[in-house]
N, C-alpha and C positions, 0 to 999 in steps of 0.2 A: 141254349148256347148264346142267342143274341143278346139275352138278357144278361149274363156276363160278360159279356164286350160290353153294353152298355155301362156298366158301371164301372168297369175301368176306365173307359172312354170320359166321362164323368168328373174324373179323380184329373186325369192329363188335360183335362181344359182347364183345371184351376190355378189361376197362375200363380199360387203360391208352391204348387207341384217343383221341385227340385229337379237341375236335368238327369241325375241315375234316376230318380222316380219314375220320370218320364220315358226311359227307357226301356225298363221292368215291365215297364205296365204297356209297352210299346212289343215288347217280344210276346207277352201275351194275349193280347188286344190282337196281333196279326196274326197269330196261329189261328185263334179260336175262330174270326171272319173267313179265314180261305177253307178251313174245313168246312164249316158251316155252308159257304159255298158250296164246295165237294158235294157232300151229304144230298143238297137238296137236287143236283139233280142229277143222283145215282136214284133217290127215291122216284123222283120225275118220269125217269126212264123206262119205271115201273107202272106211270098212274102218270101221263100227260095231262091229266086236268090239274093235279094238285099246283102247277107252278108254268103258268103259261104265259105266253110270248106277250107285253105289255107294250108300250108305251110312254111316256111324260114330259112334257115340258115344262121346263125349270126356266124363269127369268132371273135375269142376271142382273142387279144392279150396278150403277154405277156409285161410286167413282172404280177405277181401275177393273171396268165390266170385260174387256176383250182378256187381260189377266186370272181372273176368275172364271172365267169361262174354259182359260186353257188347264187350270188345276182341274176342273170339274171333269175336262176330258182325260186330264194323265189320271186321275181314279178310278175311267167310268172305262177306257179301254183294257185297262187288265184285269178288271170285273167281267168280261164277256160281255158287254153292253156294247152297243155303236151309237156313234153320235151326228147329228147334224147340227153347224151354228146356225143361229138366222139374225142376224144383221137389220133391223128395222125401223125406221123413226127416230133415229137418234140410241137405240135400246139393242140388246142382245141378247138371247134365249139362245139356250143349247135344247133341243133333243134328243132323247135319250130312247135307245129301242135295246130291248134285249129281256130276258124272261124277269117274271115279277121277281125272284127271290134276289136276282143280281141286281136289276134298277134297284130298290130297296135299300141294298149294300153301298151303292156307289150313291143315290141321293144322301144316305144317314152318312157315309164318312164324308160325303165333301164340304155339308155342313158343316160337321165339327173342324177338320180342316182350315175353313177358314176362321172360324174363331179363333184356334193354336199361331195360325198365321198373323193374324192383328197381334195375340200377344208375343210374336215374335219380333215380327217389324216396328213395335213401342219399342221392343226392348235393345233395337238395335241402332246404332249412332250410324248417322249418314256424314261421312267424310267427308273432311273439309273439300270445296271443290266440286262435287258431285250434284248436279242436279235432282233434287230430291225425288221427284215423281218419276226419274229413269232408273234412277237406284232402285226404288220400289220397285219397279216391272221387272228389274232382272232379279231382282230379290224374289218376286213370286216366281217367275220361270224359273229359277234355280228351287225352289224351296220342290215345287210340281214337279220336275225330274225326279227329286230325292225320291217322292211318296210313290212317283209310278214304277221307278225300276225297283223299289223294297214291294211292293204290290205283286209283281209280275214275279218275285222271285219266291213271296211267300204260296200263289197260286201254285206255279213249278213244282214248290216241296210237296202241298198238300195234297194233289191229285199224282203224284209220283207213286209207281208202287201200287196203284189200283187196278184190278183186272179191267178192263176194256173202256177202261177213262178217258181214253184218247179219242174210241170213236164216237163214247156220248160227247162229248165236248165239241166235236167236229159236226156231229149231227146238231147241235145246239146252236152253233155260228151258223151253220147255212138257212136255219129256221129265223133270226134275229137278221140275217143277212136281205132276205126276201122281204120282210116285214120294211124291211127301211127303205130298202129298194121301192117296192112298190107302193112307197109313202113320198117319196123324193128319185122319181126316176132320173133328172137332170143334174142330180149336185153332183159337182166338182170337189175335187182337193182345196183346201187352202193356201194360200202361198205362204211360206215359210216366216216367220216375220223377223226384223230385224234388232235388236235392243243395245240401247249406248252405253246404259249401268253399271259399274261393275259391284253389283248386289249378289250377282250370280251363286258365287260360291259359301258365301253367309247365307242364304238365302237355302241351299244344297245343304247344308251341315246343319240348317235349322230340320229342313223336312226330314234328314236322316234320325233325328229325336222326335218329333211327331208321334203321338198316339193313331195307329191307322185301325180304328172300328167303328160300330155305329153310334148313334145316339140316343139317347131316351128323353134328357132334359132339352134338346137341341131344337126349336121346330123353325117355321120359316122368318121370323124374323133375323136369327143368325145370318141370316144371307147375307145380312146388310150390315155385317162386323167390321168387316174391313174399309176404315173409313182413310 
């Protein structure tokens, strides 16, 4: 299955892709990842070794690193992941906790993600007036919203309808929950942050066309697309 999201995934990073292509391949590129989810741990549930409670840290480069960081988490929370930022030296890294098959889902889309984003934000003019670098941050916070509430709804549909989906899923957070817990017993919330931009809603109407699966061509140098 992931190996057909791959290849659609593939097709929507190329930016000669049209935006109905993009969307085509965006309705099915999201089915096939949240079932995929589903699946793995209905199987899990059966055989806890097959797909166990993981870990990773993903660094985030700069430029626009605190931006990146937050699409990373509007991915990586409707995957059943949880996350810590860390803030260091000038640098920021997100961690990622939650079972291997979900980090997996959420590192491979957020990659791709951000390559769709650079060729979003090329392809969009910054208004007269506008200071460039604020446009852009609201441009990626709006683009992040799109990808996480089309995320959270495509999860919804998939696991809808399955006999006792609810309480693997429940037993599944409390196990990711503990894991994070007792790797960062001290962290806090974030404080909400602020943006002058108004990229917001271009930015929101890009991510609503987005391709949301994994990747196969994608590996870590993507990270550093969005320049």
């Amino acid at each position: 299955m992931l190996d057909k999201v791959r290849k659609l995934l593939a097709k929507a990073e190329d930016p000669a892709c049209s935006p109905a292509e993009a969307e085509a391949l965006t309705a099915k590129a999201t089915e096939l990842i949240a079932k995929y989810g589903v699946d793995q741990a209905l199987l899990a549930a059966r055989d806890p070794a097959r797909d166990p409670v993981v870990d990773r840290l993903i660094e985030v480069p700069s430029p626009y690193a605190t931006d990146k960081a937050g699409l990373l988490v509007g991915v990586a929370i409707p995957l059943r992941c949880r996350t810590i930022r860390l803030s260091r030296a000038g640098s920021i890294a997100v961690h990622l906790f939650g079972f291997d098959s979900d980090v997996t889902r959420a590192d491979l889309l957020y990659t791709s993600l951000l390559v769709q984003a650079a060729h979003g934000l090329a392809a969009t003019p910054i208004p007269w007036g506008q200071h460039p670098a604020a446009f852009r941050r609201s441009w990626l916070a709006g683009f992040a919203a799109a990808v996480s509430t089309r995320l959270r709804a495509a999860e919804s549909a998939a696991s809808s309808g399955v006999p006792s989906m609810d309480l693997v899923l429940a037993d599944r957070s409390g196990a990711v929950e503990r894991r994070r817990d007792e790797a960062y017993p001290t962290a806090r919330l974030a404080r909400p942050r602020r943006l002058s931009g108004d990229g917001g809603a271009s930015g929101y109407a890009a991510g609503t066309a987005a391709d949301l699966g994994g990747g196969a061509h994608v590996g870590a140098p993507a990270r550093d697309a969005l320049t």
